[in-house]
C-alpha positions as YAML, in Angstrom:
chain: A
units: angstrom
residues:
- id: 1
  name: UNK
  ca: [11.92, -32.82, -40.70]
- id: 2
  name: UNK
  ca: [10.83, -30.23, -38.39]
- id: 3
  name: UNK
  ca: [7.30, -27.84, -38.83]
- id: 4
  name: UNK
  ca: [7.71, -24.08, -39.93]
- id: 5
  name: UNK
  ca: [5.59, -21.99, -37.71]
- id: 6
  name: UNK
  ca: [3.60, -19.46, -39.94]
- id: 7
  name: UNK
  ca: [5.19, -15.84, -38.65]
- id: 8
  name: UNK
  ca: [2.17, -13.72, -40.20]
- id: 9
  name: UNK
  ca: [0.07, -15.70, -37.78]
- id: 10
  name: UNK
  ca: [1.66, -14.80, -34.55]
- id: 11
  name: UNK
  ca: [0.74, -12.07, -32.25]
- id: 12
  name: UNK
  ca: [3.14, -10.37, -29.83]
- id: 13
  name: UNK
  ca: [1.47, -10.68, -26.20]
- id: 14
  name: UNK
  ca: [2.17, -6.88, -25.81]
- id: 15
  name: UNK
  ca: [0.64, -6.06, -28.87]
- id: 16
  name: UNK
  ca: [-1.92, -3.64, -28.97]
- id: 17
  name: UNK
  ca: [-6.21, -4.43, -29.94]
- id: 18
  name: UNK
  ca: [-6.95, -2.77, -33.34]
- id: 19
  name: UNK
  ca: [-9.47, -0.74, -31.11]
- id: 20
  name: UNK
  ca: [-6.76, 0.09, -29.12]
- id: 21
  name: UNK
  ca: [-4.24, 1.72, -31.47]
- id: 22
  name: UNK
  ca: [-6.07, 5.01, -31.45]
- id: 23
  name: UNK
  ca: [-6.86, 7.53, -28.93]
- id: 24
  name: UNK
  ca: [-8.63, 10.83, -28.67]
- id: 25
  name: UNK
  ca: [-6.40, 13.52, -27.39]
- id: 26
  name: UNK
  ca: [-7.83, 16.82, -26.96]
- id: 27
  name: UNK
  ca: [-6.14, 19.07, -29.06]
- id: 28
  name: UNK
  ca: [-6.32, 22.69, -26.37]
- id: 29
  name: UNK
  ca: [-5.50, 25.43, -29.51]
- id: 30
  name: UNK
  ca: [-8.18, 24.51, -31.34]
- id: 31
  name: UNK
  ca: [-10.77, 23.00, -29.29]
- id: 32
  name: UNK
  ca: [-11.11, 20.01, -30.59]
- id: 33
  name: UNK
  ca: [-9.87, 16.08, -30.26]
- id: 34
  name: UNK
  ca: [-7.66, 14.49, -32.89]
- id: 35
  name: UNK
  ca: [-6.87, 10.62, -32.62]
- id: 36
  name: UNK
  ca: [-2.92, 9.71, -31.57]
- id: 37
  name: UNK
  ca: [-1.71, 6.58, -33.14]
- id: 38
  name: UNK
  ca: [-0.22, 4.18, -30.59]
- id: 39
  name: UNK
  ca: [2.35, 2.21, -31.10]
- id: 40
  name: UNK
  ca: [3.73, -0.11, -27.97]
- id: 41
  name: UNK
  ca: [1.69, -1.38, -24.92]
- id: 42
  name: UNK
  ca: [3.42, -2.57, -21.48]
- id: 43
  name: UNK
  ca: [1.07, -3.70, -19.06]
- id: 44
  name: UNK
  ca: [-1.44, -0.77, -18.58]
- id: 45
  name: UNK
  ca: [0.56, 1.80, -20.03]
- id: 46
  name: UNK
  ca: [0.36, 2.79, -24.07]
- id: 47
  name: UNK
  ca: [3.11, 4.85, -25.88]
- id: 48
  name: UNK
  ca: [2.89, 6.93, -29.28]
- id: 49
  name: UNK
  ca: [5.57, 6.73, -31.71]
- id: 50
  name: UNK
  ca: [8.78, 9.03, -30.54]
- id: 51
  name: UNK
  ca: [8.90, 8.21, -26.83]
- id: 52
  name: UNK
  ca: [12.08, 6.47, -27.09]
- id: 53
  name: UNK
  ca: [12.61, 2.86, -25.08]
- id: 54
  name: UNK
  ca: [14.95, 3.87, -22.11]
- id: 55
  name: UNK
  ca: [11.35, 5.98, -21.40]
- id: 56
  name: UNK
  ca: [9.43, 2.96, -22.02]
- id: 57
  name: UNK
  ca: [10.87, 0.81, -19.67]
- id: 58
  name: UNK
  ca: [11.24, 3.44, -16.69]
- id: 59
  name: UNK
  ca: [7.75, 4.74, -17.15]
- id: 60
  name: UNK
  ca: [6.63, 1.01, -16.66]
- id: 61
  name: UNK
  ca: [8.43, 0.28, -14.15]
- id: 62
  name: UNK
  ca: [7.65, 3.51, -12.20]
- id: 63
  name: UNK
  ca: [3.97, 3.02, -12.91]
- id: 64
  name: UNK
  ca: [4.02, -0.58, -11.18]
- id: 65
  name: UNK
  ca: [6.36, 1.00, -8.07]
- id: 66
  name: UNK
  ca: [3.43, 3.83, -7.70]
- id: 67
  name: UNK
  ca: [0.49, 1.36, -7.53]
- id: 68
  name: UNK
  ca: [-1.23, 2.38, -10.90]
- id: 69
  name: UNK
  ca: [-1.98, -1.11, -12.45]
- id: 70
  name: UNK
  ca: [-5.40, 0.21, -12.65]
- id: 71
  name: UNK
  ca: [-5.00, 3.11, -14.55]
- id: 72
  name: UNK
  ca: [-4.29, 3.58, -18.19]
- id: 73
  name: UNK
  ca: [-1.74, 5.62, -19.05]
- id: 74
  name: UNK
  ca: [-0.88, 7.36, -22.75]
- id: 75
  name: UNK
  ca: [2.07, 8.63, -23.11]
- id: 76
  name: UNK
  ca: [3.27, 10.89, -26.34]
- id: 77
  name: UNK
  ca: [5.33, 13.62, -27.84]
- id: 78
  name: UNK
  ca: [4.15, 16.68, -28.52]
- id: 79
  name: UNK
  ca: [3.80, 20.52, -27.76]
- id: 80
  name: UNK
  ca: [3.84, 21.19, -23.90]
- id: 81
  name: UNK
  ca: [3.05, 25.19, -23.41]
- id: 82
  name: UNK
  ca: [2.14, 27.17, -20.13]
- id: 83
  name: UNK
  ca: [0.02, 30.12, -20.48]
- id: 84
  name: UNK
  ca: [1.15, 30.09, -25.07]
- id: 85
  name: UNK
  ca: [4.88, 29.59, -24.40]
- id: 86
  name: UNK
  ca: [6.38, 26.49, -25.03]
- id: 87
  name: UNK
  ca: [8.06, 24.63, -22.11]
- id: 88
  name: UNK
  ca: [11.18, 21.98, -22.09]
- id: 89
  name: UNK
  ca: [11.43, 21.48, -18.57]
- id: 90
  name: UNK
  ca: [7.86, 19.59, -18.04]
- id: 91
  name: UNK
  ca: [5.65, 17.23, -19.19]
- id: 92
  name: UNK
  ca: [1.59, 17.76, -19.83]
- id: 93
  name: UNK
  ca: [-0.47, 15.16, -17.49]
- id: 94
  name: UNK
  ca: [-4.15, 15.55, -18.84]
- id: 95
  name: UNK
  ca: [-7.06, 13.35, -17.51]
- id: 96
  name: UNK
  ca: [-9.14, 12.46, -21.24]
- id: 97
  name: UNK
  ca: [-12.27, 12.01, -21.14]
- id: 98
  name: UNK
  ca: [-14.83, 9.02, -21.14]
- id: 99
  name: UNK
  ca: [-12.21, 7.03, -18.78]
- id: 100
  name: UNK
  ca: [-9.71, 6.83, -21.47]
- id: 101
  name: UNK
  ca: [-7.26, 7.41, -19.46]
- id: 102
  name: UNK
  ca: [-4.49, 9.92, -18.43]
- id: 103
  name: UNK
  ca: [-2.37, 11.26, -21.19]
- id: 104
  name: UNK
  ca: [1.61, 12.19, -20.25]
- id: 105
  name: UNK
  ca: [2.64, 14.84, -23.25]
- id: 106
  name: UNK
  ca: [6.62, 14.42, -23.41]
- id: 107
  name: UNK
  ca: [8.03, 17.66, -25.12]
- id: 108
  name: UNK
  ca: [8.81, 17.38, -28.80]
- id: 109
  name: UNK
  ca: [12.07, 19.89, -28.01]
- id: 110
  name: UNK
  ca: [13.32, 17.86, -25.66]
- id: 111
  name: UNK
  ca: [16.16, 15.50, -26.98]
- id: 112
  name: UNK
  ca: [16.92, 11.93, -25.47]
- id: 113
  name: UNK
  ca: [20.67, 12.95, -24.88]
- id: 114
  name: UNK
  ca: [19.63, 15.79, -22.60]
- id: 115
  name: UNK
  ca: [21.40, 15.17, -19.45]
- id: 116
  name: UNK
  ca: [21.23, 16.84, -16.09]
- id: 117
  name: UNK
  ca: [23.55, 16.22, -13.14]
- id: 118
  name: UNK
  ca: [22.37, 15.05, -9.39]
- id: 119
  name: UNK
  ca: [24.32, 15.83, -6.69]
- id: 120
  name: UNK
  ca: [24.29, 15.13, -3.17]
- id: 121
  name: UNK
  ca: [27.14, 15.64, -0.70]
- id: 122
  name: UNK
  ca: [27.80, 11.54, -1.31]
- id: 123
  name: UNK
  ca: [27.64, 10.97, -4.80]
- id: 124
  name: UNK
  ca: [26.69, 12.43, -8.50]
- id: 125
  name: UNK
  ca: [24.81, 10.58, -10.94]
- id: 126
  name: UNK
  ca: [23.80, 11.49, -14.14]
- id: 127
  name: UNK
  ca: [20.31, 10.71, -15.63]
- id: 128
  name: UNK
  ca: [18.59, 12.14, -18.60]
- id: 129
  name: UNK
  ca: [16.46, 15.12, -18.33]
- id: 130
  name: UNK
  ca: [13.19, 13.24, -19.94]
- id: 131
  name: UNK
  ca: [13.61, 10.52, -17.34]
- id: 132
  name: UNK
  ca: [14.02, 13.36, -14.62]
- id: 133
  name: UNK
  ca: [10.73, 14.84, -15.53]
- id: 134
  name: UNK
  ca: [8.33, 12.15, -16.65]
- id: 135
  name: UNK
  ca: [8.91, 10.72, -13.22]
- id: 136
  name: UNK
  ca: [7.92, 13.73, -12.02]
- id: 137
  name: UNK
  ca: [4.70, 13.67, -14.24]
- id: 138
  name: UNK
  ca: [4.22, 10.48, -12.83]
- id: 139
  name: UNK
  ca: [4.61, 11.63, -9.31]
- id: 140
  name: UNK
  ca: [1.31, 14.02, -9.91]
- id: 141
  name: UNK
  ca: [-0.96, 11.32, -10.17]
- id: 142
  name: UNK
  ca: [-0.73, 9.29, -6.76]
- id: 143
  name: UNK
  ca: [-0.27, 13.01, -5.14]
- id: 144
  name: UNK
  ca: [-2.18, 15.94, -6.82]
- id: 145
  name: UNK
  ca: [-2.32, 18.16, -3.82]
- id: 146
  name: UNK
  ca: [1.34, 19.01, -3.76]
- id: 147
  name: UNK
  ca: [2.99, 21.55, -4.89]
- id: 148
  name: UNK
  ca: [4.79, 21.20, -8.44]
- id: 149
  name: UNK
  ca: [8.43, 21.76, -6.62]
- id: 150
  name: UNK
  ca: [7.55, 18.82, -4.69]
- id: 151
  name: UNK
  ca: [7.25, 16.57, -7.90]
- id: 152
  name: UNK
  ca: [10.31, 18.03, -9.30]
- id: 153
  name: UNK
  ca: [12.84, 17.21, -6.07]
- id: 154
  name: UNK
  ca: [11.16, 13.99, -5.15]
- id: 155
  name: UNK
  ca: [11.39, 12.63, -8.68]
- id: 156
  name: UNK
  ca: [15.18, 13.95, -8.21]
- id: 157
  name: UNK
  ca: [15.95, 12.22, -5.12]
- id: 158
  name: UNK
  ca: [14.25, 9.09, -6.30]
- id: 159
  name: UNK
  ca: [16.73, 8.83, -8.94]
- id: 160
  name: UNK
  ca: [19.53, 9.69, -7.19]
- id: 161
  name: UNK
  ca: [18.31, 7.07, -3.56]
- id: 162
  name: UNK
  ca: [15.77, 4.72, -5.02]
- id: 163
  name: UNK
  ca: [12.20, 3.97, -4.10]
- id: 164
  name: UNK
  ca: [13.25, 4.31, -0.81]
- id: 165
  name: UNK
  ca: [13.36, 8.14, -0.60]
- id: 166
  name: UNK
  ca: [9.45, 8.00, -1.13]
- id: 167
  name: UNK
  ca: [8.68, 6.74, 2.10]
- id: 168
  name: UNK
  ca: [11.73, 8.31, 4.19]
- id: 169
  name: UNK
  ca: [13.23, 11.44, 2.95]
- id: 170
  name: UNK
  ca: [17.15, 11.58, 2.63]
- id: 171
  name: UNK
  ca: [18.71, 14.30, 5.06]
- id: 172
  name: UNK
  ca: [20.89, 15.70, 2.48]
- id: 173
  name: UNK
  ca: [18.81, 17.59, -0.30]
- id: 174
  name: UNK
  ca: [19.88, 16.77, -4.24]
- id: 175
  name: UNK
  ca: [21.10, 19.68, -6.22]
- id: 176
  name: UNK
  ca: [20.12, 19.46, -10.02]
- id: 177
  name: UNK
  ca: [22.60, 20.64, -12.21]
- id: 178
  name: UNK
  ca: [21.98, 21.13, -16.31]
- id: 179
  name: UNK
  ca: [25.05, 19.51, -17.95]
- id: 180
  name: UNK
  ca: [26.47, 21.97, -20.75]
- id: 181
  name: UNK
  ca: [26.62, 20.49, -24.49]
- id: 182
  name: UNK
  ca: [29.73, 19.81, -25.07]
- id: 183
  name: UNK
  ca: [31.20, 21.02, -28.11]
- id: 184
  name: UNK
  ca: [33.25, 20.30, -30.90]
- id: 185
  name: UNK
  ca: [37.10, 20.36, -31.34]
- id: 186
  name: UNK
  ca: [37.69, 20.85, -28.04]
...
């Protein structure tokens, strides 16, 4: 006869702390900080509900590729707006403070089946837009004192090369191209 184990009594090892599970997140419109519920922990990184896995899993593993094991990293939906106008095309990177850590702001608007095109004179891939620009977020953290094209085209020719097109840069330059919905009937 074998032993039942007692499934309310084990813990996940990726589970969060109870004093982990919520974070302050300053909240810019009104000037104050309301707590975000966290959901899923990889390594140092912490996600909200809404950032979908395929996010999960490439965040991770760029975070571990950029050298950030020491830095916490939240990552959540929500409203992303430059200067009051809401944005698709970019994610929020806020430093919180008292060392929480560095909050990534995915936009709500932006679905998962978003896709953009790359294209280089050898090949065209298609990724997702969210993956296209949270690398880019991700990107702003190892190099603040670049300009914010550079984030965008590096975090598109990493996709397109691999890891390698951090340390030398392709010769040919990738062209992002928005894919169209496509639509019904047709």
């Amino acid at each position: 006869m074998t032993r039942k184990l007692n499934d309310t009594n084990v813990i996940p090892l990726n589970a969060p702390e109870p004093s982990d599970r919520w974070i302050p997140i300053p909240n810019r419109s009104a000037g104050t900080l309301r707590l975000k519920g966290l959901y899923r922990k990889r390594g140092n990184c912490y996600f909200a509900a809404g950032v979908p896995k395929i996010i999960i899993s490439s965040a991770y593993r760029a975070v571990l590729r950029l050298g950030m094991r020491d830095r916490t990293i939240i990552f959540s939906r929500g409203a992303v707006k430059v200067r009051g106008v809401s944005r698709k095309d970019l994610v929020s990177v806020t430093e919180l403070d008292w060392d929480v850590g560095t909050s990534i702001i995915i936009p709500h608007g932006l679905s998962q089946q978003t896709r953009v095109i790359l294209q280089s004179p050898e090949e065209t891939r298609e990724v997702t837009m969210m993956e296209l620009i949270v690398l880019g977020g991700l990107l702003r953290l190892p190099w603040p004192e670049k300009r914010a094209s550079w984030y965008f085209s590096t975090a598109a020719q990493v996709l397109m090369y691999g890891w390698k097109a951090l340390d030398t840069p392709p010769a040919a330059p990738v062209a992002v191209i928005m894919k169209r919905k496509d639509t019904q009937g047709s």
